[in-house]
C-alpha positions as CSV (number, residue, x, y, z in Angstrom):
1,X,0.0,0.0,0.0
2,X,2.6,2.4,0.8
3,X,4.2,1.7,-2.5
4,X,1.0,2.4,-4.4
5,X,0.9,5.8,-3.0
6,X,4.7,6.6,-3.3
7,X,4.0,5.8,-7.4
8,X,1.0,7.6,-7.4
9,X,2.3,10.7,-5.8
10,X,5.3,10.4,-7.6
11,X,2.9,10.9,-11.6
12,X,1.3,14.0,-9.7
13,X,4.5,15.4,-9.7
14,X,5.5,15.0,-13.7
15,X,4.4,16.9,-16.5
16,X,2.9,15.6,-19.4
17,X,4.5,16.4,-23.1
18,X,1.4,18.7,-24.0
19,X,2.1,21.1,-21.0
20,X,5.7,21.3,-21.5
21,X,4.5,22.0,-25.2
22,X,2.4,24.7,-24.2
23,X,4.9,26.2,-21.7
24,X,7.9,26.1,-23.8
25,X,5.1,28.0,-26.4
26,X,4.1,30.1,-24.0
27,X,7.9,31.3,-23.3
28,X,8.9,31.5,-27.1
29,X,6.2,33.9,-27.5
30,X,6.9,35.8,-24.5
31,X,10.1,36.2,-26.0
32,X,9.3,37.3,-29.3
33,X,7.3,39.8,-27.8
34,X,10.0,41.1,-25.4
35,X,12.4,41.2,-28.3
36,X,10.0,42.7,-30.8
37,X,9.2,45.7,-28.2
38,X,13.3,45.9,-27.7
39,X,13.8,46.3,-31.7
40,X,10.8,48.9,-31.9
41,X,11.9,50.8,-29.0
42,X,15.5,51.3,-30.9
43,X,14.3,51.8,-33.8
44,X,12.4,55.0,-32.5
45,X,15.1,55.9,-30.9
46,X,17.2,55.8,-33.8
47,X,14.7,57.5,-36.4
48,X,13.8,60.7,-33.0
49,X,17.9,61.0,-33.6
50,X,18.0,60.9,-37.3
51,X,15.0,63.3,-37.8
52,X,16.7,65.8,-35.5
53,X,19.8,65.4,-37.6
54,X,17.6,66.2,-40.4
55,X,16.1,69.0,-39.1
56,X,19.1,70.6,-38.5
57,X,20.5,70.3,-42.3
58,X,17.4,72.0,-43.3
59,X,17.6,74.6,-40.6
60,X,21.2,75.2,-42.0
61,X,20.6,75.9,-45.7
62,X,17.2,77.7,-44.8
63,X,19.3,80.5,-42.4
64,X,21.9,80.7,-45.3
65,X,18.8,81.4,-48.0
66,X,17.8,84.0,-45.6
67,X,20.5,86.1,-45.1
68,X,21.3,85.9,-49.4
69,X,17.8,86.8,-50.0
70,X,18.0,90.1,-47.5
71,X,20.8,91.0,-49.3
72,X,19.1,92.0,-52.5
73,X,19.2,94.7,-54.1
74,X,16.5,96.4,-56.6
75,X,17.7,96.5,-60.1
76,X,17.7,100.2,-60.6
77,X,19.2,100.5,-64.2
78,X,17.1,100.5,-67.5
79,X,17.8,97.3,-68.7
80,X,17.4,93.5,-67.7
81,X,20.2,92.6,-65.2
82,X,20.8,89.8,-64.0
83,X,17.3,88.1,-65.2
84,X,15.7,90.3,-63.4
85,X,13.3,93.5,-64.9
86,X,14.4,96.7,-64.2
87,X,12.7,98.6,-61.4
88,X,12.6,94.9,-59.6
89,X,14.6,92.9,-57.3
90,X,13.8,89.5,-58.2
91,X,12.9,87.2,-61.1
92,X,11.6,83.3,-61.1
93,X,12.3,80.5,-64.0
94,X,9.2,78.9,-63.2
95,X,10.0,75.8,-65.5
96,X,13.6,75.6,-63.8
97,X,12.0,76.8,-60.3
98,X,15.6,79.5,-60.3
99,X,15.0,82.2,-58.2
100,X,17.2,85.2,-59.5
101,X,18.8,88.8,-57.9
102,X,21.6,90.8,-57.7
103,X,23.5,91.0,-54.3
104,X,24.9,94.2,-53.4
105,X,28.3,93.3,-55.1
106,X,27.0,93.6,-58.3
107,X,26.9,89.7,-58.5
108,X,24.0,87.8,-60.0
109,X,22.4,85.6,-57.9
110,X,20.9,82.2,-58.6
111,X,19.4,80.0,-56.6
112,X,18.3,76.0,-57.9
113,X,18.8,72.4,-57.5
114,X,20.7,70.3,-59.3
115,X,21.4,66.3,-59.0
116,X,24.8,65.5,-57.0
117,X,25.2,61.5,-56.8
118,X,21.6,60.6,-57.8
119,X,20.5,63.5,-54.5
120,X,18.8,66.7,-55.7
121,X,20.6,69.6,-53.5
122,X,20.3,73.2,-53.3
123,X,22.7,75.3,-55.3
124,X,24.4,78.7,-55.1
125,X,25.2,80.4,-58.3
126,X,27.3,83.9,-58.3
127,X,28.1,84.9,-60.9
128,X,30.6,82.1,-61.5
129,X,31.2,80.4,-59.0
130,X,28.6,77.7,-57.6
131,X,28.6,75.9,-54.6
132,X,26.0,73.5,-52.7
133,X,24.3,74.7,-49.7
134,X,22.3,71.7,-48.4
135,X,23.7,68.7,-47.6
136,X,23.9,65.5,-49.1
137,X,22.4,64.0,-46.1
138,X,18.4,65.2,-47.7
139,X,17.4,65.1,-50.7
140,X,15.1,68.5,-52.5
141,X,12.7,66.8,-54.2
142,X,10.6,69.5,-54.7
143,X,11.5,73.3,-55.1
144,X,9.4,76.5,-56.1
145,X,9.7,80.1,-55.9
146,X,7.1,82.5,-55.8
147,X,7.9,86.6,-55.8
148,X,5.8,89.6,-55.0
149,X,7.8,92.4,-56.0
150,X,5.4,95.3,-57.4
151,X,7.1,98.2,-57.3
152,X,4.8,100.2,-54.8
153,X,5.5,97.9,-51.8
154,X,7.8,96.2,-49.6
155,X,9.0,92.6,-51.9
156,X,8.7,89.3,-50.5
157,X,10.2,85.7,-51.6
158,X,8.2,82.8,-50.9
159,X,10.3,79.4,-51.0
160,X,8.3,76.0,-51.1
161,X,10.9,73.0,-50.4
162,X,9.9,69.9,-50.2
163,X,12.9,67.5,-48.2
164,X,13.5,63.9,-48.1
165,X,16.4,62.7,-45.5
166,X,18.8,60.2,-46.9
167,X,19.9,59.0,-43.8
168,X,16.4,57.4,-42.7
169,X,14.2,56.7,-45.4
170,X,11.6,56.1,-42.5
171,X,11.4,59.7,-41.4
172,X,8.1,61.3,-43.6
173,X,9.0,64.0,-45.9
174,X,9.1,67.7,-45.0
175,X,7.2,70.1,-46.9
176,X,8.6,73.4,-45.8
177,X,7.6,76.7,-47.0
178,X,9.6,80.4,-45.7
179,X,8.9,83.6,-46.6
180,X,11.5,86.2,-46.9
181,X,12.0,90.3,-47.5
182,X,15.0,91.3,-48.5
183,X,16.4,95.1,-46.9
184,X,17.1,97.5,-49.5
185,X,19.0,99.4,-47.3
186,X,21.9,97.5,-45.6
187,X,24.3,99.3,-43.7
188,X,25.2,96.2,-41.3
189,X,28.6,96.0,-40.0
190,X,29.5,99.5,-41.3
191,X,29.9,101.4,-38.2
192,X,33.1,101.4,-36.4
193,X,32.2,102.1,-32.8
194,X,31.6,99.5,-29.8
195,X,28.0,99.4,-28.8
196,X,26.3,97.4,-26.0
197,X,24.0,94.2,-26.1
198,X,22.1,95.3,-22.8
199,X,19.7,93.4,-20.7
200,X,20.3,90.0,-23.2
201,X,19.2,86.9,-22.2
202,X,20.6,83.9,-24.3
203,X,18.7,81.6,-26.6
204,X,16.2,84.6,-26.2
205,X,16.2,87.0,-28.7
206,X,18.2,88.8,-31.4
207,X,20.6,91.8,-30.0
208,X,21.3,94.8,-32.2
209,X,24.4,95.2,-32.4
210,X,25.5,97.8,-35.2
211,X,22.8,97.4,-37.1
212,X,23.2,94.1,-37.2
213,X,21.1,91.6,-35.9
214,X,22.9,88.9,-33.9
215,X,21.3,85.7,-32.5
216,X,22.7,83.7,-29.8
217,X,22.6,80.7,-28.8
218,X,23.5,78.4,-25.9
219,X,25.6,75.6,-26.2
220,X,26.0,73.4,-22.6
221,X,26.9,76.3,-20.1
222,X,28.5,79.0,-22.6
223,X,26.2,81.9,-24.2
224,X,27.9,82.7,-28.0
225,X,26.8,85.0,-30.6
226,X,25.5,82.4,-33.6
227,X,26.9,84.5,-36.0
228,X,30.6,85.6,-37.2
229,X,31.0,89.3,-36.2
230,X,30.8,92.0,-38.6
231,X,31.6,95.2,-37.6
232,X,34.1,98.0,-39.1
233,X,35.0,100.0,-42.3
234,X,36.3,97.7,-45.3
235,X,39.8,97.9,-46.3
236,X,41.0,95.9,-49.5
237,X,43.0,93.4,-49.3
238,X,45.8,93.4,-52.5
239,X,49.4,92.2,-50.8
240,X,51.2,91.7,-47.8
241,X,51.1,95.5,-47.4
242,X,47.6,95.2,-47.1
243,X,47.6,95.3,-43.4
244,X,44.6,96.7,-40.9
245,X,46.5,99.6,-38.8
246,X,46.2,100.6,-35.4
247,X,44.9,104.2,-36.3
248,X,42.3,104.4,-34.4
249,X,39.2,103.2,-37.2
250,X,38.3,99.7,-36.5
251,X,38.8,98.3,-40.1
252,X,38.0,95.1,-41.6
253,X,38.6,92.1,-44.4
254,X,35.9,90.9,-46.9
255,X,36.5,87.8,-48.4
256,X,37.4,88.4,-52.0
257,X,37.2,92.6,-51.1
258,X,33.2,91.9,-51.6
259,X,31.0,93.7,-49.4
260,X,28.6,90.6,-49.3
261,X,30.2,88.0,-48.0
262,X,30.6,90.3,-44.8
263,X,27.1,90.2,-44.7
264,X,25.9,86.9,-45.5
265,X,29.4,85.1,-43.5
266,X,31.2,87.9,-41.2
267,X,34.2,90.1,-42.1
268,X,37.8,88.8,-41.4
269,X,40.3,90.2,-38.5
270,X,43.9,90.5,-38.1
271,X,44.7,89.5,-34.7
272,X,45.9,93.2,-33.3
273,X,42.7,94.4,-34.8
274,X,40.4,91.9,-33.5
275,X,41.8,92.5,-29.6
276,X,42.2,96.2,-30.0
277,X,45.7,95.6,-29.2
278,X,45.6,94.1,-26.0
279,X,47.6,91.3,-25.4
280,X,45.2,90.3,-22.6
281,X,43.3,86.5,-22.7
282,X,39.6,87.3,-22.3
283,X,40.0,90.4,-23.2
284,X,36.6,92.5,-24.8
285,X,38.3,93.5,-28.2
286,X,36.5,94.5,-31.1
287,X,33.0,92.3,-29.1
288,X,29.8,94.3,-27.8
289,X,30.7,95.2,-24.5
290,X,29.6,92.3,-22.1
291,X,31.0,89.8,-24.5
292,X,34.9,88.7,-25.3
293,X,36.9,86.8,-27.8
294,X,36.9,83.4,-26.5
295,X,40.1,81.8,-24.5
296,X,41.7,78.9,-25.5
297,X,40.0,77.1,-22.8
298,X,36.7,78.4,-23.8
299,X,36.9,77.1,-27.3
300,X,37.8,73.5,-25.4
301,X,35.0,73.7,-23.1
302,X,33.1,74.1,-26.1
303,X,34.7,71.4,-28.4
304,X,35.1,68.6,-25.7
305,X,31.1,69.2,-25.1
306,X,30.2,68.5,-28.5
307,X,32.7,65.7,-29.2
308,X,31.2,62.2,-29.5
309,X,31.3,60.8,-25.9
310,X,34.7,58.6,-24.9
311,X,36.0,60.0,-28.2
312,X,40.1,61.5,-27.5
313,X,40.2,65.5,-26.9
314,X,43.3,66.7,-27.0
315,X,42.9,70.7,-25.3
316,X,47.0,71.0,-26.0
317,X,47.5,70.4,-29.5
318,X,49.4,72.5,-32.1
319,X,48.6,72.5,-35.5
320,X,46.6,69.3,-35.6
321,X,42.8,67.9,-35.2
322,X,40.7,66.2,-32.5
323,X,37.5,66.0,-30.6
324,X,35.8,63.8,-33.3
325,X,32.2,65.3,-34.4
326,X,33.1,68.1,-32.7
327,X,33.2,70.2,-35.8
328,X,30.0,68.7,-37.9
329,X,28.2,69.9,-34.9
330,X,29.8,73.4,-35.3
331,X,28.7,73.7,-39.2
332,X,25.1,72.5,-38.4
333,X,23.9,70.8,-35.7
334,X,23.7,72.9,-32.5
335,X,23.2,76.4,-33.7
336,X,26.4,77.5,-33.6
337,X,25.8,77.6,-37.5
338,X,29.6,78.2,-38.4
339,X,29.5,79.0,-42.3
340,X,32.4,78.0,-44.3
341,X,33.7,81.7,-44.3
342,X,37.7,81.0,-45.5
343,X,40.8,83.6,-44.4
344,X,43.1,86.0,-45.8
345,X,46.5,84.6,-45.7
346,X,49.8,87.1,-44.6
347,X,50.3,87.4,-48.5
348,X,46.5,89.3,-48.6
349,X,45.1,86.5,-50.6
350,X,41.7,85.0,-50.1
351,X,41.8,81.1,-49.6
352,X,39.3,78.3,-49.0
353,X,36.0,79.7,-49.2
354,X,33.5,76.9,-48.9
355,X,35.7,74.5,-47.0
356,X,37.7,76.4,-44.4
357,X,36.3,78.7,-41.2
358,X,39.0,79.5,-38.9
359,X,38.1,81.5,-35.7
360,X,40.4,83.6,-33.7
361,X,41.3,83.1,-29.9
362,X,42.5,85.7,-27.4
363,X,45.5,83.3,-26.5
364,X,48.8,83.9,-27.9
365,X,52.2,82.3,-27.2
366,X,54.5,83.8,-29.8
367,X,52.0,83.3,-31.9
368,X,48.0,83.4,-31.7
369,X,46.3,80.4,-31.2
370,X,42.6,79.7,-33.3
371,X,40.1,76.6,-33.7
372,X,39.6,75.5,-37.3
373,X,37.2,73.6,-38.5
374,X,36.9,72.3,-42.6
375,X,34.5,70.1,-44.9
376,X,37.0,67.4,-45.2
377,X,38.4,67.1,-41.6
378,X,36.3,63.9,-40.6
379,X,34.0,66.1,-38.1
380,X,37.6,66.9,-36.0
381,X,38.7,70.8,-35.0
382,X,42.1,72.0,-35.6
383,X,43.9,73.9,-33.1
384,X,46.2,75.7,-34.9
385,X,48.6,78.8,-34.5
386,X,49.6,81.5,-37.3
387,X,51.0,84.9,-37.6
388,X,48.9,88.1,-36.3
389,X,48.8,89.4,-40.2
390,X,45.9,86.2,-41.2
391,X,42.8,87.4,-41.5
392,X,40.4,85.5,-39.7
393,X,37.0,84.9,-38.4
394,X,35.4,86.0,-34.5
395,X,32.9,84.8,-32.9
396,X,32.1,86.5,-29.2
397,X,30.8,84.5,-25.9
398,X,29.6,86.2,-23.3
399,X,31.0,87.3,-19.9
């Protein structure tokens, strides 16, 4: 008897192949669900990142369209110029979708798209030269202009752009539109006297600052202006001899002695200039009072927060890169907006427009010391050092 029950107790313990059937079921569908939850999660998390990405390339091309457009200037002469009619400032292919206008160099202005590697991108045209302004990162597959530039009132451009990111085909397509008036009257950067930013709160507004409007922006704890400075008179730039004097006129470079790129990338400083002559680190120089030319140490605060975590850098190199990402996120991804503004070398020539911003620091050992960052760098800043006779680009932080 006790036997019997020992056996039978010992079958109420077992399982039976169906129920270890179902529970093994049971499990491999708990896992599948578990894991299919996991991949969604990432991939949401991967498309949030790639869309903000995206949204930053467009923001990037639309501030550079902006600032062109503002720039144009009303055909005043009796003929056709530059496409455009006379008494007007702009002009529309409507089977191209080119918008057309003269800048306040005299150059003609057009702006299309055109295919680059099977991707449709925006496209500068001046006179000559042409250059992309979107990235190859989103695609422009749609594009339109549309003007309203009677002669009795204030003209307006409107820009209908539709996007498609390359990097995530996921992410729906943008369908953007921005309306722009150009200022017929320009006199930014053409006073040569320090004024004040007062009562500024960063990321909040726009400061005037010489009759220029300056954005800021903040970027982890430091406040910059978003835009390179452009203040002084224009002095061209021919040879060596070329120089910006201390004579007490705050005087300035223009890439290519054109008035325009000053005011659609900044003007360009010789180091003495740009301080005031003041051998000081931190010092104010040429800034809105409240503001300085960075320190060394600022522009590595600054670099080391935007570097790719666990990534090397290096705050005492000379003459070489580091701080990987660092600069991508510079040129368009935080609002720092750095355009590709070149430099005036010690011989006065004008180099590397389009691929080259250098900006100043107010540290000097022998030689002044600047942060450098390029298209073809792999997304790492230089530090470099040159002689005080360069002509380079400023951007001010704030006290």
């Amino acid at each position: 008897m006790i036997g019997n029950k020992l056996n039978r107790n010992d079958k109420k313990k077992g399982f039976t192949l169906i129920e270890i059937l179902v529970a093994v079921s049971i499990f491999a569908m708990i896992m599948l669900i578990t894991s299919s939850i996991f991949r969604n999660v990432l991939t949401s998390q991967r498309t949030a990142s790639d869309d903000s990405e995206t949204r930053e390339d467009v923001k990037y091309f639309l501030e550079i369209f902006s600032r062109e457009v503002k720039g144009a200037v009303r055909n005043s002469s009796g003929n056709v110029l530059c496409n455009v009619e006379p008494g007007h400032i702009f002009s529309t292919d409507a089977a191209s979708g080119e918008l057309y206008f003269k800048n306040q160099a005299g150059q003609c202005v057009a702006y299309f798209k055109e295919v680059d590697n099977d991707i449709s991108r925006l496209k500068i045209q001046r006179d000559a030269d042409e250059f992309f302004v979107s990235s190859d990162r989103i695609n422009i597959t749609g594009l339109r202009f549309v003007i309203d530039d009677a002669m009795d009132i204030q003209p307006i451009v409107t820009a209908n752009i539709q996007v498609l990111s390359q990097i995530n085909q996921s992410i729906p397509a943008y369908d953007i539109q921005t309306t722009v008036s150009p200022r017929e009257i320009i006199d930014c950067g053409e006073k040569v006297y320090i004024t004040d930013i007062a009562g500024h709160t960063c990321n909040s507004d726009a400061p005037d600052y010489d009759t220029c409007m300056y954005h800021t922006v903040t970027i982890g704890n430091q406040c910059w202006i978003k835009e390179n400075l452009n203040v002084g008179m224009i002095i061209q730039s021919t040879s060596s001899e070329s120089n910006q004097n201390n004579n007490g006129i705050l005087e300035k470079y223009c890439y290519a002695n054109l008035s325009a790129n000053c005011q659609s990338e900044g003007a360009l400083y010789q180091w003495d200039e740009m301080m005031m002559n003041s051998a000081t680190e931190g010092s104010q120089g040429i800034c809105p009072t409240g503001w300085h030319v960075p320190t060394d140490n600022e522009y590595y605060i600054l670099e080391d927060y935007l570097k790719v975590s666990g990534q090397a850098c290096d705050a005492s190199r000379v003459n070489t890169y580091s701080c990987y990402d660092a600069a991508t996120k510079m040129l368009r991804n935080t609002g720092f907006a750095a355009p590709l503004s070149g430099y005036r070398n010690s011989s006065g020539s004008f180099l590397s427009q389009a691929s080259i911003v250098d900006f100043w620091s107010s540290f000097t050992s022998s030689t002044p010391y600047f942060r450098g960052v390029e298209s073809g760098a792999a997304g790492q800043v230089r530090r470099g050092t040159c002689t005080k006779d360069f002509g380079l680009s400023l951007r001010c932080i704030k006290d």
